[in-house]
N, C-alpha and C positions, 0 to 999 in steps of 0.2 A: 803672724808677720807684722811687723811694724809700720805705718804707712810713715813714708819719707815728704817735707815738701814738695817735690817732685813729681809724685804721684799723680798720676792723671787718671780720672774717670772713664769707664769703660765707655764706646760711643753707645748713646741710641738705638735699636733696633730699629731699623724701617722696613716697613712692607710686610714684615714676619707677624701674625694674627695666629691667636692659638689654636689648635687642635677641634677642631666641632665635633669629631667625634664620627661615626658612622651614618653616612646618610640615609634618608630614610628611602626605601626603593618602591618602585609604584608596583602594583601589583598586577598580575598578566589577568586579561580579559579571559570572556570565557572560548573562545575560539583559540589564543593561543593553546589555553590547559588542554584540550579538546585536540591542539595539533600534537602538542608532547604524546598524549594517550595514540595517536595515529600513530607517529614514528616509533613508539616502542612497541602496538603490535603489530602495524601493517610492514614496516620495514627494520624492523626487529633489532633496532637501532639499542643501544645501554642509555643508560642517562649521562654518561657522560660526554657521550658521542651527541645527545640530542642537546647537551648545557652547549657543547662550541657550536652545532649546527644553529641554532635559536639563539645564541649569547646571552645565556642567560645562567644562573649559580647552579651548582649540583646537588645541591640540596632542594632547589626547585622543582628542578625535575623529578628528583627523586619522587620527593612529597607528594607530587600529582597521582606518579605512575601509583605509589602505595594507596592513595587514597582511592583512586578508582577500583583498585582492586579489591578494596574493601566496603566500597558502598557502592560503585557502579556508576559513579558521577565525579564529577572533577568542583561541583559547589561549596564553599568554605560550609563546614562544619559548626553547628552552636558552638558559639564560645563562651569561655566563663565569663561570670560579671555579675552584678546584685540583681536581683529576680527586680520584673517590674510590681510598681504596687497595683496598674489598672489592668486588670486581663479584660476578656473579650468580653464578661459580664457586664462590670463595669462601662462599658464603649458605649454598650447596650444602653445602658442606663442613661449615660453623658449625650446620646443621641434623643432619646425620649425628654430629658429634660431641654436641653436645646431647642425642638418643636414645640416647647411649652413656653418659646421666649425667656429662660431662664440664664440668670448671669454667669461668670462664672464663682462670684462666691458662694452663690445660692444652691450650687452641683454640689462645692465642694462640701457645703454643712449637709446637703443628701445625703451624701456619700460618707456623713459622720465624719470628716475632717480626715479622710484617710489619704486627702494628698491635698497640696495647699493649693488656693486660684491660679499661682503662674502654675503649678503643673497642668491643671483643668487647661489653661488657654493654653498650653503648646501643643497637649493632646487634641486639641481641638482644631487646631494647623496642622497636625499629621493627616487629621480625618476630614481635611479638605476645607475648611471654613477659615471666616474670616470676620473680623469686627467693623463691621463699617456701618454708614446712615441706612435706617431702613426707609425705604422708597415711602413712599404715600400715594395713593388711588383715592380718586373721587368716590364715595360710595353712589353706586345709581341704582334707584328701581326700576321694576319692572317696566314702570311705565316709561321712568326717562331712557331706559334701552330700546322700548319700541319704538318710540317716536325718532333718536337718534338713529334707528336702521331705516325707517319709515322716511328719511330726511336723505340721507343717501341712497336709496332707492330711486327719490324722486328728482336728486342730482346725477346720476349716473350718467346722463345727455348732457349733462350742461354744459355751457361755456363759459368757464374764467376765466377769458381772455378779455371779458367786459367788465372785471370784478376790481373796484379797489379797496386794498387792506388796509389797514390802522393797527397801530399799538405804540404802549406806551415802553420807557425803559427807562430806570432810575439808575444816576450814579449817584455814589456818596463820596465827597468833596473830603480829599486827604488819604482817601484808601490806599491801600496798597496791601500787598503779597504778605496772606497770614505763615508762609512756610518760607525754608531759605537754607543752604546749606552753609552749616557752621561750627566752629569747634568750641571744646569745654573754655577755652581761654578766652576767645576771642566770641561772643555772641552778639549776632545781627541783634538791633535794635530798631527801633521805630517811633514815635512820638504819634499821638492818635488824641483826641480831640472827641468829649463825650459828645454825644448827640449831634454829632457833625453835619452841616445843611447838606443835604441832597439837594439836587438837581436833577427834575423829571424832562424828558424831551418825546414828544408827539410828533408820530409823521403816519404817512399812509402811502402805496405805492401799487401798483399794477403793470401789467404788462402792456401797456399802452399810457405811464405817464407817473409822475408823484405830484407830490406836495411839498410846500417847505416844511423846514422843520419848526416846532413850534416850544420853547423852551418856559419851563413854571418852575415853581419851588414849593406853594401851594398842595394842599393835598386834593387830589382829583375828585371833581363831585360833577350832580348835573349842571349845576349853573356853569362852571369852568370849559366843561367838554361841550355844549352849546356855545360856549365863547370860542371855542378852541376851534368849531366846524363854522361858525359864522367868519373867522377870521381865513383858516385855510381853506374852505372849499370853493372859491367864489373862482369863477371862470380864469381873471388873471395870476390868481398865487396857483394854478395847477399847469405843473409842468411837462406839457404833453411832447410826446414823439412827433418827429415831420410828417410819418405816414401814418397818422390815427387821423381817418376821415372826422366830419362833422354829426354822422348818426354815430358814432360812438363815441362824441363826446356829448351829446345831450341825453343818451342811454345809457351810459354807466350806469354800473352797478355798485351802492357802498356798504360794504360791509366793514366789523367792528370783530378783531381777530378775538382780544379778548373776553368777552361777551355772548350772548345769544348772535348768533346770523340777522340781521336786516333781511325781513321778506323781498322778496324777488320783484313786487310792485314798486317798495320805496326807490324809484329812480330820481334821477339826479334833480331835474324839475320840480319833484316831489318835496324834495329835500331841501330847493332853495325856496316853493313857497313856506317851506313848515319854519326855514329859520330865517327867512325874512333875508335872502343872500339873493344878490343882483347876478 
């Protein structure tokens, strides 16, 4: 047919979206299968009668009722699909090298290259593991375990209610958030600055009082931390509670969190004739 000037174009579609096709349907727990098997033998129901009773296809039910009568259980069947490459030998093996600290490329050369490292690490996620920092412990001997239960033995009575703590805490100046949520397009940036100053900050506190805080850039030695307790410990830079009597401010106790413990003698007096504090 000839198209005339005239002719006008068909409108638009709106709203009309093609065909998707059949959806995908969720599959019945095992309690439903289990009710289908009930209703076809306790109440002797057909499957058709039990597909409108449950609303659910007739080929569903079907399938249940045959399968159980075939295997005695209503659980989905092995299904086809490529064999895997690692059986329960292999697991074995992927578990013994694992306790050997071993990577995952260093499995999969074990293992003769019979599956590549991302298989190693996803089989390694099914079996429960994960890649993350490994912790670190102080190694102690014998001796330093006896003397550290020897130490709490002999604190078990004590009172730290007379005890002040100390510790130091560094920021680094510019820091911020190594993680961030972000897309392939658009990615978080950051601008970071080598060797950025740090900022160290000194305080001490107890349950009867603190300290000011005492701010350095310096790296902490003994000359510093002698300047650092001449400066904060002196009777007016300690910031005590209304109801801390007068024998508990000349009987404190200081201790040094990060460090060995201060013996129980070194009190406060102690400590202002050693560093020369009014």
């Amino acid at each position: 047919m000839l198209e005339t000037k005239n002719d006008v174009p068909a409108p638009r579609l709106v709203g009309i979206h093609p065909n998707p096709g059949p959806g995908r349907s969720i599959p019945l727990t095992e309690e439903q299968r289990w009710r289908v098997v009930f209703l076809h033998k306790e109440n002797k129901l057909s499957p058709t009668q039990i597909a409108n009773k449950m609303k659910i296809k007739y080929d569903t039910a079907s399938s249940i009722i045959q399968k159980h009568e075939e295997t005695g259980t209503v659980h989905d069947l092995p299904r086809s699909g490529r064999k895997r490459k690692l059986d329960a030998k292999d697991d074995k093996k992927i578990l013994q090298l694992v306790k050997k600290k071993k990577c995952a490329p260093e499995i999969s050369r074990s293992l003769d290259e019979k599956v590549t490292p991302r298989t190693i690490r996803r089989r390694l996620k099914e079996l429960g593991f994960f890649y993350g920092r490994v912790i670190k412990i102080e190694k102690l001997t014998e001796a330093h375990k006896e003397k550290r239960v020897q130490y709490c033995r002999e604190r078990t009575s004590f009172d730290y209610s007379t005890v002040l703590f100390s510790d130091e805490k560094t920021f680094q100046l510019g820091a911020g958030p190594d993680y961030a949520w972000q897309t392939l397009k658009n990615r978080e940036e950051r601008e970071y600055v080598k060797h950025a100053p740090k900022l160290h900050v000194w305080g001490a506190f107890g349950s009867y009082g603190k300290t000011e805080l005492f701010f350095f850039q310096e790296n902490m030695n003994s000359d510093l931390y002698i300047k650092v307790l001449k400066k904060c410990l002196k009777e007016k830079k300690i910031i005590y509670l209304l109801t801390v009597d007068q024998e508990t401010r000349e009987n404190g106790i200081f201790y040094r969190i990060t460090q060995q413990f201060i013996s129980q003698k070194n009190r406060w007096q102690q400590w202002k004739n050693l560093l020369g504090i009014d």
